[in-house]
VOTORMAR-418386 format. One line per field, with one value per atom (N, C-alpha, C, O): residue number from 0; atom name; x, y, z. Coordinates in pm, 1 decimal. Each point is the difference from the previous one (the first is absolute). Layout:
! residues N
pos	[NUM	...]
site	[CA	...]
u	[X	...]
v	[Y	...]
w	[Z	...]
This chain:
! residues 62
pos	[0	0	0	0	1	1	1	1	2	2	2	2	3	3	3	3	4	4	4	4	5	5	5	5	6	6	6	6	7	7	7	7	8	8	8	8	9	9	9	9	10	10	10	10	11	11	11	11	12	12	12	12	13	13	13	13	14	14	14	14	15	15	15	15	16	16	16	16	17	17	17	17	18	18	18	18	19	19	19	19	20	20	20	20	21	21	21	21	22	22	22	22	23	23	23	23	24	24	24	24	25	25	25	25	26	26	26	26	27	27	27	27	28	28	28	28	29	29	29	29	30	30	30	30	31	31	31	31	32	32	32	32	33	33	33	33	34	34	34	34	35	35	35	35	36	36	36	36	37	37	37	37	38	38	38	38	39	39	39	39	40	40	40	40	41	41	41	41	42	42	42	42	43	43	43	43	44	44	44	44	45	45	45	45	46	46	46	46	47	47	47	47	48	48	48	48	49	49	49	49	50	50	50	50	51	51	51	51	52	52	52	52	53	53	53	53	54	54	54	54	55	55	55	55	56	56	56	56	57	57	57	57	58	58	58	58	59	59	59	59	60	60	60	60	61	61	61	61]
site	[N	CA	C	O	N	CA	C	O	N	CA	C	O	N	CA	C	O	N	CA	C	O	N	CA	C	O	N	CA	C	O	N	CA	C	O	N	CA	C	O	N	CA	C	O	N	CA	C	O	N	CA	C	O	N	CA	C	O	N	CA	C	O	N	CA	C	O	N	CA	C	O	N	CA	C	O	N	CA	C	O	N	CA	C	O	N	CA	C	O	N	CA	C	O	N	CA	C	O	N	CA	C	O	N	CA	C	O	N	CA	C	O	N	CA	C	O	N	CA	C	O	N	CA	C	O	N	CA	C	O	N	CA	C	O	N	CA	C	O	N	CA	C	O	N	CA	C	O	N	CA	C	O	N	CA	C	O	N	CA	C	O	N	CA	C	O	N	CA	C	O	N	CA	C	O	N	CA	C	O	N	CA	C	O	N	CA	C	O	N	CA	C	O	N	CA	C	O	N	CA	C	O	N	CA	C	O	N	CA	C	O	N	CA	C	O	N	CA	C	O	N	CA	C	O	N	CA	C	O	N	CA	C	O	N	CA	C	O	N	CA	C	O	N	CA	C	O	N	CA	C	O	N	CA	C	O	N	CA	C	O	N	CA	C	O	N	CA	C	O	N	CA	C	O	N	CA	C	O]
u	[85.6	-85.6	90.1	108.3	-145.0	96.6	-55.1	-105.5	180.2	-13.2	-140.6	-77.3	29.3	-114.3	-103.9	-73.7	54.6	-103.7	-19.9	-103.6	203.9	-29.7	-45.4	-84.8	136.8	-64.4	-110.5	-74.1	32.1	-114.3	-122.1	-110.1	153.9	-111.4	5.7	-101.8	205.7	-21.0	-56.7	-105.3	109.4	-80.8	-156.7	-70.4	14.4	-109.5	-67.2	-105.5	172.1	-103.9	74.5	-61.2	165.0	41.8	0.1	-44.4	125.0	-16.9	-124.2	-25.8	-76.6	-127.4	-51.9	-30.4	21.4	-49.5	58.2	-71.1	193.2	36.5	-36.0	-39.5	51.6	-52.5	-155.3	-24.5	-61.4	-150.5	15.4	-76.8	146.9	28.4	-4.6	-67.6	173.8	77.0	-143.4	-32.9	-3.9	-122.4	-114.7	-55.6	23.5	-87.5	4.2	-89.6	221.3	59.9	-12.9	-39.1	101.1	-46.2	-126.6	-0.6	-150.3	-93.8	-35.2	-58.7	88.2	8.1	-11.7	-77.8	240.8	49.8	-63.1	21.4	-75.2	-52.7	-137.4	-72.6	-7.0	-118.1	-26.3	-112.7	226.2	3.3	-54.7	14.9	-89.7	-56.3	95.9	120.6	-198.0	115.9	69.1	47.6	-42.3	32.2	-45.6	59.4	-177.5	-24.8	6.9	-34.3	76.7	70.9	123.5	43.8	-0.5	164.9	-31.0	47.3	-175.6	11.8	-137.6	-34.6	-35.7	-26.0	100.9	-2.4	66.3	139.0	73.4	22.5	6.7	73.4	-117.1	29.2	-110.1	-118.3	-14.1	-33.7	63.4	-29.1	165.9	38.9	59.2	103.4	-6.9	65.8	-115.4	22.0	-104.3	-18.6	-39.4	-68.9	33.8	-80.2	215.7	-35.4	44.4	-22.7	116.4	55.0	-102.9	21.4	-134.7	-86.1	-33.3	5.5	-40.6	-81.2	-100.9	-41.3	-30.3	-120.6	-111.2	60.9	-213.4	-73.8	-37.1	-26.1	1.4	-36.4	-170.6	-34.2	-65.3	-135.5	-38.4	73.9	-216.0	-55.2	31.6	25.1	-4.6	56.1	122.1	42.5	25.9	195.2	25.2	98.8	-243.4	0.0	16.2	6.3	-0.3	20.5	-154.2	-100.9	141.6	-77.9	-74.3	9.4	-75.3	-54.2	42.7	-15.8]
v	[-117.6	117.6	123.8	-2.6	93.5	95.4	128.1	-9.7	120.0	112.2	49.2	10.8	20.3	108.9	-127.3	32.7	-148.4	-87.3	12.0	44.4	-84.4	32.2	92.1	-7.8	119.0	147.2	39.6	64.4	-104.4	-11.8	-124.5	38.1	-141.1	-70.7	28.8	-16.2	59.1	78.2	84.5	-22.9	174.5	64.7	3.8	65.1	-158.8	-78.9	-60.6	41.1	-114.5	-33.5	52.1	88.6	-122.6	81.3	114.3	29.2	93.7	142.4	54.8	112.5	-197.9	48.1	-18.1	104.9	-195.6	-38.4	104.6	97.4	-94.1	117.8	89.2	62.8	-38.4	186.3	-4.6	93.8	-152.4	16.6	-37.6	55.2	-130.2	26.3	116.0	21.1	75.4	62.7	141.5	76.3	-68.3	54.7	9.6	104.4	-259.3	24.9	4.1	8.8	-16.8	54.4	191.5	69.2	-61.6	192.8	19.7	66.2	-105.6	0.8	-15.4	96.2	-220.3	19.4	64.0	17.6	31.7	86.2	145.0	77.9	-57.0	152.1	-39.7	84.4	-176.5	27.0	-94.8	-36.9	8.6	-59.7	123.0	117.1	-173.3	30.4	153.3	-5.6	118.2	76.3	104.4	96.4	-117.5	73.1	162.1	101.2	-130.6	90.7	158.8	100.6	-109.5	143.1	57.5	113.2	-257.3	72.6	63.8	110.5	-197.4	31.7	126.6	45.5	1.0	119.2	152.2	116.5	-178.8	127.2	3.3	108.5	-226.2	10.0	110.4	87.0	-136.2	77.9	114.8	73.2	-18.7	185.0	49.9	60.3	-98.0	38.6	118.6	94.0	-71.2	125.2	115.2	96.6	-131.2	103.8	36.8	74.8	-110.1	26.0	172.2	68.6	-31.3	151.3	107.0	108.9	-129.3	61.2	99.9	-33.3	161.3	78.2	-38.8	-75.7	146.0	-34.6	37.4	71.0	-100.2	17.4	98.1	36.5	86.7	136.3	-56.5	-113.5	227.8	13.0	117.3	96.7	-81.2	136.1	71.5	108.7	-85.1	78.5	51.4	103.2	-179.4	22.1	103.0	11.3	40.4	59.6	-90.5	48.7	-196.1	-64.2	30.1	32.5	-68.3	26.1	-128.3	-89.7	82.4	-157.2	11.3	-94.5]
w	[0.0	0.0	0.0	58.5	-113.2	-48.3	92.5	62.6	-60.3	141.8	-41.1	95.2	-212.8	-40.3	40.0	92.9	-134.0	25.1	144.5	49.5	16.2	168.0	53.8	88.8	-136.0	59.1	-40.3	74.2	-236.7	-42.7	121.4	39.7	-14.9	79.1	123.8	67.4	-15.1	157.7	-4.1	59.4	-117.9	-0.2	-9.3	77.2	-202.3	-50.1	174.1	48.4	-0.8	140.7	131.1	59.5	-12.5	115.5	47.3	111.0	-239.6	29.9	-19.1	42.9	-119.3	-15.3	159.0	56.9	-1.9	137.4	55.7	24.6	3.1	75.3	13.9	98.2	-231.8	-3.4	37.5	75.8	-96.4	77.1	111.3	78.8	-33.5	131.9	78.8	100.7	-177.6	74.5	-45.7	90.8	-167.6	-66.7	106.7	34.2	23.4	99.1	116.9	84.0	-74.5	123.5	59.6	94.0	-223.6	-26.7	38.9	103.8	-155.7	2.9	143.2	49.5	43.7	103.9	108.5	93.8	-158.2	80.4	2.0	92.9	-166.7	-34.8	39.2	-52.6	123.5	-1.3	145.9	33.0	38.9	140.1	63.5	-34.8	147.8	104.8	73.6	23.9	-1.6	63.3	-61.1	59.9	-185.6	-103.0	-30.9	-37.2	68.7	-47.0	50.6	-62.2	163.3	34.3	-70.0	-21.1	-10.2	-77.8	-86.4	-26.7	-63.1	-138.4	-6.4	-109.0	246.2	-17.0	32.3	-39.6	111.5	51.7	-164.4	-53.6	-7.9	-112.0	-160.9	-82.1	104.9	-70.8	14.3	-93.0	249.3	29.9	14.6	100.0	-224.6	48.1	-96.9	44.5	-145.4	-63.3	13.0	-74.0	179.8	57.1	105.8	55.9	22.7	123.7	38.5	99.7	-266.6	6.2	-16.2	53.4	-124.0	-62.1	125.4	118.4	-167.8	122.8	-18.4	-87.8	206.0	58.1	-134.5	-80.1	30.7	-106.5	19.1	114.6	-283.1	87.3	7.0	-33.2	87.0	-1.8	-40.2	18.2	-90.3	-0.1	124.5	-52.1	200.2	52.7	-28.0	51.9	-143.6	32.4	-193.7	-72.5	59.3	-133.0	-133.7	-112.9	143.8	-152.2	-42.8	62.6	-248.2	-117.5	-14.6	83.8	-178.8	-27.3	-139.6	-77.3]
């Protein structure tokens, strides 16, 4: 068996397994229990500079 045939059939079933493995592992991981504070602190990170919103008191226009 020659190098490309091998790497060709490893890839074909092993690295395929792997990688969904490792695929639903990600998935997992991003949707375990607990989470979800990170990934709301991570969500309000580009707001957290913003000033405050104006209102019709503070003279904005519409």
């Amino acid at each position: 068996m020659d190098t490309y045939s091998f790497l060709r059939e490893l890839a074909d079933s092993w690295a395929l397994l792997i990688l969904t493995l490792i695929f639903l592992g990600v998935i997992a991981w991003a949707f375990r229990p607990g989470s979800r504070a990170l990934h709301d602190d991570a969500a309000a990170v580009p707001f957290r500079d913003d000033p405050a919103p104006r209102g019709p008191q503070d003279g904005a226009t519409k």
